[in-house]
C-alpha positions as CSV (number, residue, x, y, z in Angstrom):
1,X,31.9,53.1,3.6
2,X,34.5,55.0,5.8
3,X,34.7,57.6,2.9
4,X,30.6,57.4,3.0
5,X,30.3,58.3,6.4
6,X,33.6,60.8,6.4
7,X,30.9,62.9,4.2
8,X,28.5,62.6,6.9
9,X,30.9,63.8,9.3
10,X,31.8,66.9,7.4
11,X,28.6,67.5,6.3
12,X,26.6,67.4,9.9
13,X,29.3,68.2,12.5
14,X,28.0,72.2,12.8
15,X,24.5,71.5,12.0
16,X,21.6,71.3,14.6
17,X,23.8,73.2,17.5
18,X,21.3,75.3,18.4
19,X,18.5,73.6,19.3
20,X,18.1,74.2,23.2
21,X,16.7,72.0,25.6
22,X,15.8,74.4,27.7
23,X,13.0,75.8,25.1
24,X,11.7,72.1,24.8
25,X,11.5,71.9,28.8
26,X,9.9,74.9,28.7
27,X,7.3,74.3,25.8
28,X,6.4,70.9,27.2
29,X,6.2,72.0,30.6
30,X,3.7,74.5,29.6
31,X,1.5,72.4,27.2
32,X,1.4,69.2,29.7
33,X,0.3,71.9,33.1
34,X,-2.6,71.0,34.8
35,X,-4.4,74.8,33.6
36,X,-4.5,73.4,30.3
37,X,-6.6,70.5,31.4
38,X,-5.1,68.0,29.0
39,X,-5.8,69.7,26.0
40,X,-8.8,68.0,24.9
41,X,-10.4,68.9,21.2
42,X,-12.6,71.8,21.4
43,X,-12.2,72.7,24.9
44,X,-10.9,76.1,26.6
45,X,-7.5,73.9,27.3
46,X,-7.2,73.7,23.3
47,X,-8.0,76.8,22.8
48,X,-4.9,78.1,25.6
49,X,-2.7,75.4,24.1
50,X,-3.4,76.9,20.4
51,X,-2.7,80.6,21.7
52,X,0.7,79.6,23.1
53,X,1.9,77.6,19.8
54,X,0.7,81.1,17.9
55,X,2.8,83.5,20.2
56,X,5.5,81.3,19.7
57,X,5.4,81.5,15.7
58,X,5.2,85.1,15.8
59,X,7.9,85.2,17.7
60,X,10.1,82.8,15.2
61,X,9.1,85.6,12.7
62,X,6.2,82.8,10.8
63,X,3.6,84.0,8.6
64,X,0.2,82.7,9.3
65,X,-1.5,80.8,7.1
66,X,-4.3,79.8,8.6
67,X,-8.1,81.5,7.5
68,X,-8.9,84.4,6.9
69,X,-5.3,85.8,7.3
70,X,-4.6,84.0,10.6
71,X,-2.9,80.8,12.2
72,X,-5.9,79.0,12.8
73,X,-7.8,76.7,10.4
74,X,-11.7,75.5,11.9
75,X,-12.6,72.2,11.5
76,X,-16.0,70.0,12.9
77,X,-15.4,67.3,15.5
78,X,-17.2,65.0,17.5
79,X,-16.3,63.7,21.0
80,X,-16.9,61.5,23.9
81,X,-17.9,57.5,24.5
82,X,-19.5,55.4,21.7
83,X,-23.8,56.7,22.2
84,X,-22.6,59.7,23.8
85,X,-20.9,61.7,21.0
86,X,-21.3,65.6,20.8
87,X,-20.2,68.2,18.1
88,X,-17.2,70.6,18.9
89,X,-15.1,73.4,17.1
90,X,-11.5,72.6,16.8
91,X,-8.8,74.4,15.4
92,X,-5.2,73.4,13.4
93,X,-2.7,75.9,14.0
94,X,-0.7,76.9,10.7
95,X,2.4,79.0,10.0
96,X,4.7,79.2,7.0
97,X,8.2,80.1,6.5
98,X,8.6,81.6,3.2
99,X,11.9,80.8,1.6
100,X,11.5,82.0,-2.0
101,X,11.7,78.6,-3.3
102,X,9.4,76.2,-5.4
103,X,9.1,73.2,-3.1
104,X,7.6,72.9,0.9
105,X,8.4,70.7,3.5
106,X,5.4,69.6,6.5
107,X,6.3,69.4,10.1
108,X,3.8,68.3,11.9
109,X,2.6,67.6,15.3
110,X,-0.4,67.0,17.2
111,X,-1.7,69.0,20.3
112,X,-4.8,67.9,21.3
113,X,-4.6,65.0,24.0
114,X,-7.6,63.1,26.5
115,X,-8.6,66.3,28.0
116,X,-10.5,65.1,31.4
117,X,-10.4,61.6,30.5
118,X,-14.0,61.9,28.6
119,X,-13.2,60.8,25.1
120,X,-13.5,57.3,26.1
121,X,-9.6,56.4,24.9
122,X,-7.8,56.4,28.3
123,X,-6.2,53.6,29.3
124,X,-6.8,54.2,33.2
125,X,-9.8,52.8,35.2
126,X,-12.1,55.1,36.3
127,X,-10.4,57.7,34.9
128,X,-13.1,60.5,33.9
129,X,-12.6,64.1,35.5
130,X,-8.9,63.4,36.1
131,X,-6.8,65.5,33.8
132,X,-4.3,63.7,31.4
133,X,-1.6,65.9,30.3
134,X,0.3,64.0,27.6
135,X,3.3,65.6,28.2
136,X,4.8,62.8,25.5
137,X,2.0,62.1,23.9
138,X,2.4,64.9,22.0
139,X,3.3,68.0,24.5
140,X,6.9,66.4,23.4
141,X,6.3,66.7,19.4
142,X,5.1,70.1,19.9
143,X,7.6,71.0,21.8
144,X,10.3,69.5,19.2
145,X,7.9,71.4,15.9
146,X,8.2,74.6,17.9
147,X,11.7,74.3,18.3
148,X,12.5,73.6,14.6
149,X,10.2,76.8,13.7
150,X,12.5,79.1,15.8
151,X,15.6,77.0,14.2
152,X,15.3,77.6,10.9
153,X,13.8,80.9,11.1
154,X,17.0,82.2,13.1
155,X,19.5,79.9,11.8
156,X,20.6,82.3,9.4
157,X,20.5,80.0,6.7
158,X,18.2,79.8,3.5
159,X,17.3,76.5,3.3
160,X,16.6,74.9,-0.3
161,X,12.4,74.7,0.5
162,X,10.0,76.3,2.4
163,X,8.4,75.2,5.2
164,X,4.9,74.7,6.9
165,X,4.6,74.1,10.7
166,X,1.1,72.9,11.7
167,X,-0.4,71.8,14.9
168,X,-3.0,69.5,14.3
169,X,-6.2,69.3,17.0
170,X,-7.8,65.8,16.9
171,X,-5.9,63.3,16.1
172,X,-6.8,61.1,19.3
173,X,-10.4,61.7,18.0
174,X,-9.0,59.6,14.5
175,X,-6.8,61.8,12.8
176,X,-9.5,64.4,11.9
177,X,-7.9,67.9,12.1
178,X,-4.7,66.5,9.4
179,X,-7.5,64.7,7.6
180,X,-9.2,68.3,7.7
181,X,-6.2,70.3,6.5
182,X,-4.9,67.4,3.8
183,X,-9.0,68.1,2.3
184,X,-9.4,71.3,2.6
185,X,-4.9,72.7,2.8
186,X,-4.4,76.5,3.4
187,X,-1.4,75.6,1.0
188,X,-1.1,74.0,-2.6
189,X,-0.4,70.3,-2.0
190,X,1.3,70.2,-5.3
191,X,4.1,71.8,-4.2
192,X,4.9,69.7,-0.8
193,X,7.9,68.0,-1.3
194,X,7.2,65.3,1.8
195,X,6.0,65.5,5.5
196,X,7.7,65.3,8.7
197,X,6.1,64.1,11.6
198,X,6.7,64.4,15.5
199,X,4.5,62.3,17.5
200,X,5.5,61.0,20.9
201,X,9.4,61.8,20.8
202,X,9.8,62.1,24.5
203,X,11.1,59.3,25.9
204,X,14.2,57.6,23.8
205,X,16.0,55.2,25.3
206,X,19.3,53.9,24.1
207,X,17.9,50.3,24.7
208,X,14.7,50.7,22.8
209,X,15.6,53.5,20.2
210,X,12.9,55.5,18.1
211,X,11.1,53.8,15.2
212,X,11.3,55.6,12.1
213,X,8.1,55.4,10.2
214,X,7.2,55.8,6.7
215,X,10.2,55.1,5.3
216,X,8.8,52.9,2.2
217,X,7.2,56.3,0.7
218,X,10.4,57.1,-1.0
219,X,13.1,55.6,-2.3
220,X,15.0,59.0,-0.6
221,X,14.1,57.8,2.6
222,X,15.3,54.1,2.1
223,X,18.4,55.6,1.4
224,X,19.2,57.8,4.3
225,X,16.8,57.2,6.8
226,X,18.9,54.6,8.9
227,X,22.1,55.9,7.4
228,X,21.4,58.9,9.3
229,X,20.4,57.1,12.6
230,X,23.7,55.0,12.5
231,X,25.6,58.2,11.9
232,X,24.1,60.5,14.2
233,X,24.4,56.8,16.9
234,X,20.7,56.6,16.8
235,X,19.0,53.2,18.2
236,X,16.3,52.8,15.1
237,X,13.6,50.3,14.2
238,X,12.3,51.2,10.8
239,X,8.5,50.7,9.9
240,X,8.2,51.3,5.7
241,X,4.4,51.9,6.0
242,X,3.2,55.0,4.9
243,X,0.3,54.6,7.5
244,X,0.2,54.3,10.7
245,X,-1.9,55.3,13.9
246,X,-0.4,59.3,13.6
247,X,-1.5,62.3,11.3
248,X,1.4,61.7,8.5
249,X,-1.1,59.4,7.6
250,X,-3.4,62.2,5.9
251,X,-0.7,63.2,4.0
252,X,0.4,60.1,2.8
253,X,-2.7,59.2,1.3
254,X,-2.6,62.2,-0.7
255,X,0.6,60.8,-1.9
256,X,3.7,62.7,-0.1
257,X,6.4,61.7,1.1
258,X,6.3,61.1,5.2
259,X,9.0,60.6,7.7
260,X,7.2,59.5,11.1
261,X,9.6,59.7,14.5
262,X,8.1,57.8,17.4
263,X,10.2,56.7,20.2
264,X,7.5,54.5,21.9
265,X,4.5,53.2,23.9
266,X,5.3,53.2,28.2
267,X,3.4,51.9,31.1
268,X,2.3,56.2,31.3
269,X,0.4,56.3,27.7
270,X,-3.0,57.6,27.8
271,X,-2.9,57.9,31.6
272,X,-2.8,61.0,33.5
273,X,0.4,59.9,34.7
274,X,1.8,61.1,31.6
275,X,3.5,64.2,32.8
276,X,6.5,66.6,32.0
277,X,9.0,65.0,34.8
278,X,9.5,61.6,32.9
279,X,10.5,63.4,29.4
280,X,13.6,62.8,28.3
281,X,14.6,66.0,26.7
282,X,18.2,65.3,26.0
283,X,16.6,62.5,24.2
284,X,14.2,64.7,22.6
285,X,16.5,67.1,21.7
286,X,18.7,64.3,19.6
287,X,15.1,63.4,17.6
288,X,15.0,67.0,16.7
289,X,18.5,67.0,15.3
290,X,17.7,64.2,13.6
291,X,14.9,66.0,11.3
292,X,17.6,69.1,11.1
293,X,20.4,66.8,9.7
294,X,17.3,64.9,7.3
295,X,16.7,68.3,6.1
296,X,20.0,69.2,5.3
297,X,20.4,66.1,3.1
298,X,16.8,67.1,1.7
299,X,18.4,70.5,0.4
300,X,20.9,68.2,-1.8
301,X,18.3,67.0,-4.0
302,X,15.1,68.0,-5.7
303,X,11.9,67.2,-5.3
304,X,11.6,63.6,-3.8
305,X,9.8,60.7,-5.5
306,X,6.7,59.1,-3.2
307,X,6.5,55.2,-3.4
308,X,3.5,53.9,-2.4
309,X,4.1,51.1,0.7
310,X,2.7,47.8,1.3
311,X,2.9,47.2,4.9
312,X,-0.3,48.3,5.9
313,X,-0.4,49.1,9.9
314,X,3.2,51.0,11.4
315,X,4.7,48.3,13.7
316,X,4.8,50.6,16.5
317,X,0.9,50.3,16.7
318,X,-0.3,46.6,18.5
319,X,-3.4,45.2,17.5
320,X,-5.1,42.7,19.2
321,X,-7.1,40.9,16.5
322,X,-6.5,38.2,14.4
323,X,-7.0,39.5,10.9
324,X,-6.8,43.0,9.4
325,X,-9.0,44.2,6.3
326,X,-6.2,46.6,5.1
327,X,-8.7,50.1,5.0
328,X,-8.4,53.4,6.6
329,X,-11.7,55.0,8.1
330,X,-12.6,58.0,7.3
331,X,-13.3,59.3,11.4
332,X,-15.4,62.1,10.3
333,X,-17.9,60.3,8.5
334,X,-21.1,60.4,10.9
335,X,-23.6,58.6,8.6
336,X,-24.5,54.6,9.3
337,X,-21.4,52.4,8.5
338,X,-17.5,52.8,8.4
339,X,-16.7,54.8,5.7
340,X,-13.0,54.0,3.7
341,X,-10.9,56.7,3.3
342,X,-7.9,54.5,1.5
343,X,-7.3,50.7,0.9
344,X,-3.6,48.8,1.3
345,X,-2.3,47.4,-2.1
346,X,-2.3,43.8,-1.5
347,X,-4.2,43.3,1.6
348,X,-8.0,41.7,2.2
349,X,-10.0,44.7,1.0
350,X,-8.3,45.9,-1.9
351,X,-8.1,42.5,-3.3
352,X,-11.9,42.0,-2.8
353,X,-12.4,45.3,-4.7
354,X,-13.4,47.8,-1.9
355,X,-12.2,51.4,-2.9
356,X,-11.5,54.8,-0.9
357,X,-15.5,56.4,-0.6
358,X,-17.1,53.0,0.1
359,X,-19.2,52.8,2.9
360,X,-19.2,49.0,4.8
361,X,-22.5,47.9,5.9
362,X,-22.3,44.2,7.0
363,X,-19.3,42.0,7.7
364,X,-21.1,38.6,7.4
365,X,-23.3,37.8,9.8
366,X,-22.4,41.2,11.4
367,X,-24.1,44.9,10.5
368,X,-21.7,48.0,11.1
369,X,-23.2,51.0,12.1
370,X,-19.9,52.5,13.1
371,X,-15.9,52.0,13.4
372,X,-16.6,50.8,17.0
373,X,-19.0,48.2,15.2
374,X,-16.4,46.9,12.5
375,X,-13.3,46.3,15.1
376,X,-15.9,44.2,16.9
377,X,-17.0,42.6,13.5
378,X,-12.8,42.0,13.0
379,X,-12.6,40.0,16.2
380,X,-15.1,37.9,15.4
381,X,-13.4,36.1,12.4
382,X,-10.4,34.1,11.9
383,X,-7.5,33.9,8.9
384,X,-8.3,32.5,6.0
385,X,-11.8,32.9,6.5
386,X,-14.7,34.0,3.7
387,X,-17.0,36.6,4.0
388,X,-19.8,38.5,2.5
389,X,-18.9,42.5,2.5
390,X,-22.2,44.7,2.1
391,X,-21.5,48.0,0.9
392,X,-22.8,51.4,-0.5
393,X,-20.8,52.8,-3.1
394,X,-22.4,55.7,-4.9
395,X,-26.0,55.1,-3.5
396,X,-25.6,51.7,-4.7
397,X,-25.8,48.5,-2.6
398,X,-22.8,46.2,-3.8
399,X,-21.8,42.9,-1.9
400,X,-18.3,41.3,-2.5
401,X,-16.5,38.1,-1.0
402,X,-13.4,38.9,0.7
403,X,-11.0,36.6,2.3
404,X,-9.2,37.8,5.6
């Protein structure tokens, strides 16, 4: 073990010097200012948020790879409270560094917050028209991608992959803009070798640590995730779910390989209390590090192996039901029911038989017209319990007993 971490040592004691907090103060500083009206999908604070994360990957030298030779990639949304939903246009933002090599590695954050507090999600009474600037949740994961770009671009360095950076709008809508982009990718998925992602990394503490996420989808991360953390003097929890409430989810489900840093929920979470004067950035700067020094052991191998995980929620997430079906929605879905995007091997629905592309009808006693109407539905039913599942697969009605 000493000889172990010796390599470590020797291996990481240059590596990820350069990363300055000053350019994450500044990034998140910007992102999380009242102007920007808490970034909310599809507004002109999106749109201001989206220009700035461009000008900063032309100036780390990245390629776009957007549409139509840009850095944007469209994508429909809908917005607002349950009855009250409208359309918008909302954009991912995606740049590539081109490394000559036959693998890619994902880093990924989201940049869309609660906007004016009209998306029905915030946590704060009364809190429409009041502007919630997320300067964690994720002005801090943006900051940390943007910082990586300009790393490796200027690092001198050729790293053994290439590397897409993408900003993802929507995922407080339900993941929709990584959803978008891991349907519809501006890149060949084929050639991903696994997926960071940098959600909410702005306020480690040495008491509470950072959970590392998705560390089941490959045996690669099993063997260096926490090795790493205990190295590098890292407080960790580790979650081995490939899904969890954060866009690595997308990706996982087209089965890559995800790494998910998180370093917690606070009293400030989707309030507009969440602003750029409670970030820890030194902390910050150590999560950034962290996927640096993961990288550097990623350039030691080839491509990594996905596993598929069996946990089926990420333990940083708290629900307050009783039982769990074990599916993914698919947020974008807008016809009648809750359409399944993926099922968890050995949970409720996948043992019943439900499959990703089934649309749920009934739960019981209970129609579902929507996801709103299915997390009702869950917390009406106890463990253990039997029930009836009504659901359209293929135009045709099929009804199966499943046991929560």
């Amino acid at each position: 073990m000493k000889y172990l971490a010796l390599i470590f040592f020797i291996s990481f004691s240059v590596s990820a010097q350069d990363i300055k907090v000053k350019n994450l103060k500044k990034h998140v500083e910007y992102l999380s200012s009242d102007k920007l009206q808490g970034r909310g999908t599809g507004t002109s604070g999106e749109k201001m948020a989206s220009e700035y994360i461009i000008k900063q990957f032309k100036k780390a030298g990245l390629s776009p790879l957007g549409e139509n030779g840009g850095y944007l990639q469209l994508f429909p949304a809908k917005k607002g409270k349950p009855g009250k939903m409208t359309p918008v246009e909302a954009h991912n933002v995606v740049a590539y560094l081109n490394n000559d090599k036959p693998y890619t590695i994902v880093i990924g954050a989201h940049y869309d917050h609660l906007g004016m507090g009209d998306q029905g999600s915030s946590l704060q009474a009364n809190s429409e028209g009041q502007i919630h600037n997320g300067a964690d949740d994720n002005a801090s994961g943006v900051a940390g991608m943007l910082e990586l770009a300009r790393y490796f671009s200027k690092n001198n360095i050729t790293e053994n992959y290439n590397m897409v950076f993408i900003a993802f709008s929507g995922e407080e809508l339900g993941l929709v803009g990584s959803k978008f982009i891991a349907d519809n990718p501006t890149f060949d998925l084929k050639n991903i070798n696994c997926m960071f992602n940098l959600d909410m990394i702005g306020r480690y503490r040495t008491d509470k640590g950072v959970n590392i996420g998705g560390v089941g989808s490959s045996k690669f991360w099993e063997e260096n995730a926490t090795k790493l953390a205990e190295n590098m003097a890292i407080k960790y929890t580790v979650d081995s779910s490939g899904i969890g409430p954060s866009d690595h989810t997308s990706f996982y489900l087209k089965d890559i390989p995800v790494l998910f840093l998180f370093t917690g929920a606070h009293q400030e979470y989707h309030k507009p209390t969440d602003d750029a004067n409670l970030i820890n950035y030194e902390g910050q700067k150590l999560m950034v590090e962290y996927i640096i020094k993961m990288i550097d052991l990623l350039g030691t191998t080839d491509k990594i192996t996905f596993k598929k995980t069996s946990n089926p929620h990420s333990q940083a997430a708290k629900s307050t039901f009783k039982v769990t079906m074990g599916v993914i929605p698919d947020y974008s879905f807008d016809g009648k029911g809750m359409k399944i995007d993926g099922t968890t091997d050995g949970k409720p629905a996948e043992k019943a038989g439900i499959k990703a592309g089934d649309i749920i009808q009934k739960i019981g006693d209970f129609e579902i017209k929507d996801v709103y109407g299915y997390m009702e539905a869950l917390g009406k039913h106890e463990k253990g319990q039997t029930v009836t599942i009504k659901i359209l697969r293929k135009g045709e009605t099929i009804e199966l007993p499943l046991t929560f």
